[in-house]
DOSE-123950 format. One record per residue: y, x, z of N, C-alpha, C in turn. Coordinates in Angstrom, 2 decimals, decimal comma, always signed. Each point is the difference from the previous one (the first is absolute). Layout:
<pts>
+---------+---------+---------+---------+---------+---------+---------+---------+---------+
|     nc2 |     nc1 |     nc3 |    cac2 |    cac1 |    cac3 |     cc2 |     cc1 |     cc3 |
+---------+---------+---------+---------+---------+---------+---------+---------+---------+
|       Y |       X |       Z |       Y |       X |       Z |       Y |       X |       Z |
...
+---------+---------+---------+---------+---------+---------+---------+---------+---------+
</pts>
This chain:
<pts>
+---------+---------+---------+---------+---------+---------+---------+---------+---------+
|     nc2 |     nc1 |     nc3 |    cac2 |    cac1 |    cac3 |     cc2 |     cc1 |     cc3 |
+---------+---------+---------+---------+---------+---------+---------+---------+---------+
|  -12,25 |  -20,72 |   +0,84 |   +1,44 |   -0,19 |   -0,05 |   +0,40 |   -0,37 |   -1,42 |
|   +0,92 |   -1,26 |   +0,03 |   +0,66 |   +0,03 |   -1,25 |   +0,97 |   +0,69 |   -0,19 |
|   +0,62 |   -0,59 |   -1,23 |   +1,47 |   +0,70 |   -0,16 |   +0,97 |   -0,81 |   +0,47 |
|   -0,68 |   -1,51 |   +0,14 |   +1,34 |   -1,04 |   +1,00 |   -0,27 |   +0,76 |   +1,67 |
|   -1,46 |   +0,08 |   +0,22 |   +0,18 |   +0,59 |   +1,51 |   +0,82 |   +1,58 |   +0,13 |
|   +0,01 |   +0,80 |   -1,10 |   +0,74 |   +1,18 |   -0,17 |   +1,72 |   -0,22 |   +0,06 |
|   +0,31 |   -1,06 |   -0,62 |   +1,13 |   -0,67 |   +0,43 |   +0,40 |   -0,11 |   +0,98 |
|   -0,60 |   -1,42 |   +0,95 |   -0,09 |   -0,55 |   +1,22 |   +0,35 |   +1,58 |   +0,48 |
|   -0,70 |   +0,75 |   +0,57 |   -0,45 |   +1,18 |   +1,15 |   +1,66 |   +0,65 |   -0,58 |
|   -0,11 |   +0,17 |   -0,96 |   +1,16 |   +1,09 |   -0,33 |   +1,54 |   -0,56 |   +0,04 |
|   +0,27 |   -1,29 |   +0,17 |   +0,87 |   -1,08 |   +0,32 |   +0,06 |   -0,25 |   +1,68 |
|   -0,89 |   +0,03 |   +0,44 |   -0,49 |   +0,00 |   +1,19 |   +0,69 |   +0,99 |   +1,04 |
|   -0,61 |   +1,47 |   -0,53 |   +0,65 |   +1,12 |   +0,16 |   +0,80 |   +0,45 |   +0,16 |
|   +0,87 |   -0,33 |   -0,99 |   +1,58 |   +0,45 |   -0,23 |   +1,04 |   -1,07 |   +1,06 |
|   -0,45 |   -1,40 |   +0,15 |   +0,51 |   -0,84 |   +1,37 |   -0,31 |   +0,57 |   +0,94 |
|   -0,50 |   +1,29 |   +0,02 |   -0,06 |   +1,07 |   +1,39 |   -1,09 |   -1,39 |   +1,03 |
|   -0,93 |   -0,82 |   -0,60 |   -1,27 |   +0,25 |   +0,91 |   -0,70 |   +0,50 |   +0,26 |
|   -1,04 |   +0,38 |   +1,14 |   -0,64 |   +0,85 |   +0,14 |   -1,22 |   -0,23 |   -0,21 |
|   -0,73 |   +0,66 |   +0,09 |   -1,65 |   -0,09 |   -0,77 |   -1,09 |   -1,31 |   +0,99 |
|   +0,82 |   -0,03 |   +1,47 |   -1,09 |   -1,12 |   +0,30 |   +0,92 |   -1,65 |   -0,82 |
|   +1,40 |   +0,29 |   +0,30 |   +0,55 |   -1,21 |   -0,23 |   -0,37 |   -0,50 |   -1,80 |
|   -0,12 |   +1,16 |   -0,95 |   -0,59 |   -0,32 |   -1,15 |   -1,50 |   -0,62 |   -0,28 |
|   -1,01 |   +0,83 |   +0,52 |   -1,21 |   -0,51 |   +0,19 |   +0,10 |   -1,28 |   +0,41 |
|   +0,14 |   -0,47 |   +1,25 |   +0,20 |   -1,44 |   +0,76 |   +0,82 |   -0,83 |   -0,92 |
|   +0,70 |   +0,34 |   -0,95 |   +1,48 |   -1,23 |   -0,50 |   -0,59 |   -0,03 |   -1,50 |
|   -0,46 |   +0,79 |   -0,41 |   -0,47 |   +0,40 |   -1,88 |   -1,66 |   -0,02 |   -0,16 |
|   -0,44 |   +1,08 |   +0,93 |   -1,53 |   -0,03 |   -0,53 |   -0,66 |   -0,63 |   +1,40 |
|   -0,63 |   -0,60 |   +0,26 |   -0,17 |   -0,57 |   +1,50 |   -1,69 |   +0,86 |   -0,37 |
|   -0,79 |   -0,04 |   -0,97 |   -1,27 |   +0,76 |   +0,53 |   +0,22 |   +1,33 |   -0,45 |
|   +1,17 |   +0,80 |   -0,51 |   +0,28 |   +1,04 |   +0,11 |   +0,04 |   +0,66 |   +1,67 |
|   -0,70 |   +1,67 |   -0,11 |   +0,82 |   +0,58 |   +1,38 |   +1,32 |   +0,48 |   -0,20 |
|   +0,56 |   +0,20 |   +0,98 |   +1,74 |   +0,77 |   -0,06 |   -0,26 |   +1,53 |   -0,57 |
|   -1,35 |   +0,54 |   +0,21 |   -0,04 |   +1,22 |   -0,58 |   -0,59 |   -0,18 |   -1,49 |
|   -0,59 |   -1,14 |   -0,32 |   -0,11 |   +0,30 |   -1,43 |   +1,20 |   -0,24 |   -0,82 |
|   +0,62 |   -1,16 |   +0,45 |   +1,38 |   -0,01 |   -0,86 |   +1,17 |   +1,40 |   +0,06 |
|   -0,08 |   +0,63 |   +1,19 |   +0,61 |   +1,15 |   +0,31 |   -0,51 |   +0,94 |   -1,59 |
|   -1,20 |   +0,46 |   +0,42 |   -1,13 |   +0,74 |   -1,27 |   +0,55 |   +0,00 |   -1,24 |
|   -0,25 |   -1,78 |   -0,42 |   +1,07 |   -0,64 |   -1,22 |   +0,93 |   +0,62 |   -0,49 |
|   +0,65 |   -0,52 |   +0,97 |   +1,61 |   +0,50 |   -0,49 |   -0,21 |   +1,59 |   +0,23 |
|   +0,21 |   +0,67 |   +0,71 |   -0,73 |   +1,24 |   -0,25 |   -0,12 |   +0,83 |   -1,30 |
|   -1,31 |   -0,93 |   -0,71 |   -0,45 |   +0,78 |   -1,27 |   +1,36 |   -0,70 |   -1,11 |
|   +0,47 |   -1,22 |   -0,21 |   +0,75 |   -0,41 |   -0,72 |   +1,50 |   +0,78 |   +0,35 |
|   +0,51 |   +0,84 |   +1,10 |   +1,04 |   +0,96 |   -0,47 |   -0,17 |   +1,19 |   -0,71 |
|   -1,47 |   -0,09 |   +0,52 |   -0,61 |   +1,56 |   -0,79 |   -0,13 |   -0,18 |   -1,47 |
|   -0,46 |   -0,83 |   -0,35 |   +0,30 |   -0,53 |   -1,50 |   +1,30 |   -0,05 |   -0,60 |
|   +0,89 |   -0,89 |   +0,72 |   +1,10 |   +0,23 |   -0,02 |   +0,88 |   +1,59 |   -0,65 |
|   -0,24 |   +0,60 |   +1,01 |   +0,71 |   +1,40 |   +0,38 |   -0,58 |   +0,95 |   -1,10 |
|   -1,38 |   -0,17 |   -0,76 |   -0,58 |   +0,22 |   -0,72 |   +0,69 |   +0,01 |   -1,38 |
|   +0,31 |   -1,50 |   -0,33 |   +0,44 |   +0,15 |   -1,10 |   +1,76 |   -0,02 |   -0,01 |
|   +0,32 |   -0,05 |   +0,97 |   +1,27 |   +1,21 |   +0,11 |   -0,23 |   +1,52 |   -0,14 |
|   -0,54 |   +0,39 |   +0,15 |   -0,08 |   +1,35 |   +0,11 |   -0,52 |   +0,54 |   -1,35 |
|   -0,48 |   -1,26 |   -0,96 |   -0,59 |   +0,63 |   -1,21 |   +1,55 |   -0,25 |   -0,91 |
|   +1,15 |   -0,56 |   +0,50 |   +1,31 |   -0,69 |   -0,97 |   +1,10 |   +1,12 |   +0,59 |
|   +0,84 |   -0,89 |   +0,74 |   +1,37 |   +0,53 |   +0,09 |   +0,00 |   +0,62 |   +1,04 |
|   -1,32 |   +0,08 |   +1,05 |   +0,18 |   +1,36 |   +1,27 |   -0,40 |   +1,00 |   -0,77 |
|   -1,02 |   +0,59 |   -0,87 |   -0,44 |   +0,76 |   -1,26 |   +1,50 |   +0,99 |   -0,52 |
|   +0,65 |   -0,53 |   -0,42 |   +1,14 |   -0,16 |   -0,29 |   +1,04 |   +0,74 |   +0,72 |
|   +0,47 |   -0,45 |   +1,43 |   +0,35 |   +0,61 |   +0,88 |   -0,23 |   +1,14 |   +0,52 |
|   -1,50 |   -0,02 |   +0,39 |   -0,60 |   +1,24 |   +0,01 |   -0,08 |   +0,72 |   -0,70 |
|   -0,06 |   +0,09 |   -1,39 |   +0,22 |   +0,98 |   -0,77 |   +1,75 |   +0,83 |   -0,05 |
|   +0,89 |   -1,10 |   +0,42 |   +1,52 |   +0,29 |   -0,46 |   -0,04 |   +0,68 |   +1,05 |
|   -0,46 |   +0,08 |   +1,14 |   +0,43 |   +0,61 |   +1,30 |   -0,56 |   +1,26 |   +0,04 |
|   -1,31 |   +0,14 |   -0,93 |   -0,75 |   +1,27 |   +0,40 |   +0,75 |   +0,99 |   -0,86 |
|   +0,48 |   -0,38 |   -1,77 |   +0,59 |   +0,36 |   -0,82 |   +1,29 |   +0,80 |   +0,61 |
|   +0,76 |   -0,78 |   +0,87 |   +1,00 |   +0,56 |   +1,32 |   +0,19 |   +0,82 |   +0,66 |
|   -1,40 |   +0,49 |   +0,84 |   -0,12 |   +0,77 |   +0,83 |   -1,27 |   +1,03 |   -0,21 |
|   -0,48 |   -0,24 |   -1,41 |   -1,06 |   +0,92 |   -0,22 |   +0,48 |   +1,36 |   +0,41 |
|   +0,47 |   +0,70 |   -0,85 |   +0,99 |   +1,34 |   +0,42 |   -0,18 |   +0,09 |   +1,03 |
|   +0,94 |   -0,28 |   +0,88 |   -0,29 |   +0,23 |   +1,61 |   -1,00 |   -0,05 |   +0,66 |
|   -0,81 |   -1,16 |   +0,02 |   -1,68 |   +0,27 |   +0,19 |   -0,45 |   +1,18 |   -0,27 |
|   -0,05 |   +0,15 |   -1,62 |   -0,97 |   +1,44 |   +0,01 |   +0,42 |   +1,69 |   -0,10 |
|   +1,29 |   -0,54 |   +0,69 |   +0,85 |   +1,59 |   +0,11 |   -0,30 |   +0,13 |   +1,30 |
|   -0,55 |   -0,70 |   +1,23 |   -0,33 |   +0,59 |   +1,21 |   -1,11 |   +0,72 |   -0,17 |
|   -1,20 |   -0,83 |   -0,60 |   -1,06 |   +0,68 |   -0,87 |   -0,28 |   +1,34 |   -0,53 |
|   +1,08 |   -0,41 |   -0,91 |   +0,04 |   +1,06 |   -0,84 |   +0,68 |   +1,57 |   +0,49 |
|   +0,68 |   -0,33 |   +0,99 |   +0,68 |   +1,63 |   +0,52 |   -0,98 |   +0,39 |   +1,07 |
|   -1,07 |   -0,80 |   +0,70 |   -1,13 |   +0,81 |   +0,67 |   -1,07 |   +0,64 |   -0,74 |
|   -0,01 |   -0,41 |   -1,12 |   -0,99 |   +0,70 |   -0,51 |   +0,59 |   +0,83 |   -1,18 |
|   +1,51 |   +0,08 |   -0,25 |   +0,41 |   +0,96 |   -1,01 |   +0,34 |   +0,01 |   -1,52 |
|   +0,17 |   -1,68 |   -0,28 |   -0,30 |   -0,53 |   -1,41 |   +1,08 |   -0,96 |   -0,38 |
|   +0,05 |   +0,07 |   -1,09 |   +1,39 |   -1,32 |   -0,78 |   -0,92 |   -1,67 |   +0,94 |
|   +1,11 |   -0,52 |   +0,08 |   -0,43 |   -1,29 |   +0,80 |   -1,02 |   -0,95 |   -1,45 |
|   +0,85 |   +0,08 |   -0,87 |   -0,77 |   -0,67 |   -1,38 |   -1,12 |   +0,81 |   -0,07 |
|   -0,52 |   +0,99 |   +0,44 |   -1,19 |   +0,39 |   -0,97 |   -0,77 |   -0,61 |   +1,53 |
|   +0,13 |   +0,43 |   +1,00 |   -0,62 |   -0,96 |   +1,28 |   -0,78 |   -1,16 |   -0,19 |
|   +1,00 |   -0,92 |   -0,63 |   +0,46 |   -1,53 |   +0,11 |   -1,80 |   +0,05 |   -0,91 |
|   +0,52 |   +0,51 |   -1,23 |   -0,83 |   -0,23 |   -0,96 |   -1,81 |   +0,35 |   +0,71 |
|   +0,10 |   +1,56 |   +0,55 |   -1,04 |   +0,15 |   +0,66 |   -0,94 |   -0,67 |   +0,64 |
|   +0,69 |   -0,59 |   +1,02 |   -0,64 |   -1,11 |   +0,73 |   -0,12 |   -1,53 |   -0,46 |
|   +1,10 |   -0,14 |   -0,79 |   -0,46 |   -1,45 |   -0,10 |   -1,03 |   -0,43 |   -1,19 |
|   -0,23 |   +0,94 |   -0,84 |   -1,43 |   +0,07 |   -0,77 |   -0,93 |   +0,84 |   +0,39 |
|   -0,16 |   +0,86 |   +0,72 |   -1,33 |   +0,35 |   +0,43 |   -0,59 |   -1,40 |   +0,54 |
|   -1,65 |   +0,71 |   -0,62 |   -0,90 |   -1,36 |   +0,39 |   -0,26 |   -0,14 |   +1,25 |
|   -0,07 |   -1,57 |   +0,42 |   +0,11 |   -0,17 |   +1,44 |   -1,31 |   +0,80 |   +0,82 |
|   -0,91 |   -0,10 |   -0,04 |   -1,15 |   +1,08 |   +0,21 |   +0,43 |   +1,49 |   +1,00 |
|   +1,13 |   +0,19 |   -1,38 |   +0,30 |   +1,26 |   +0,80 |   +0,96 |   +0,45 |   +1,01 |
|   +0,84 |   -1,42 |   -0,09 |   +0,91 |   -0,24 |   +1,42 |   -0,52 |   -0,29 |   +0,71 |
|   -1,24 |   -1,09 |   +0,16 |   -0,65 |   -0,84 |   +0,55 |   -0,15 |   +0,55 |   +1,67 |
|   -0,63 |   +1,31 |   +0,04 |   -0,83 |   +0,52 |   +0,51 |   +1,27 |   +1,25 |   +0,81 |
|   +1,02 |   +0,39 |   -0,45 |   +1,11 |   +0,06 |   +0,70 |   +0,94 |   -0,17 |   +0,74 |
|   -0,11 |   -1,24 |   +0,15 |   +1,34 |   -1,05 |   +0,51 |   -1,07 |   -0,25 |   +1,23 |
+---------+---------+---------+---------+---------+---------+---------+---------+---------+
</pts>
């Protein structure tokens, strides 16, 4: 695959064709499931480096939000300030959650 055929497929796509009408009209010795595959891994890439920018971002403002509340359900079953909780679990080494959950 190039990056003009990464084009094509992803241009393709978004005109809401479907994976045989792409194969047959764009890649003719492509299958409909490899171009499917394709595009596929190229949202995952995609979504990827969103998630390393401004979803990052989001996610942090939202957790910042509702941390408190999260770990005060937590925290009143087992008897403890929700902050010292928070802290508890989210640095213990994974190892030792691991095997809990």
């Amino acid at each position: 695959w190039s990056a003009k055929d990464d084009d094509a497929l992803m241009a393709a796509r978004a005109s809401g064709y479907n994976w045989n009408q792409i194969a047959a009209r764009y890649f003719p010795p492509k299958t409909p499931n490899a171009c499917r595959k394709r595009y596929e891994r190229l949202m995952e890439r995609r979504n990827t480096e969103e998630r390393d920018g401004v979803k990052v971002e989001t996610m942090v403002e939202a957790y910042m939000e509702v941390r408190q509340e999260v770990w005060s359900v937590l925290a009143a079953r087992v008897g403890e300030k929700w902050a010292l909780v928070e802290r508890m679990v989210r640095f213990r080494p994974d190892q030792q959650v691991r095997g809990k959950i």
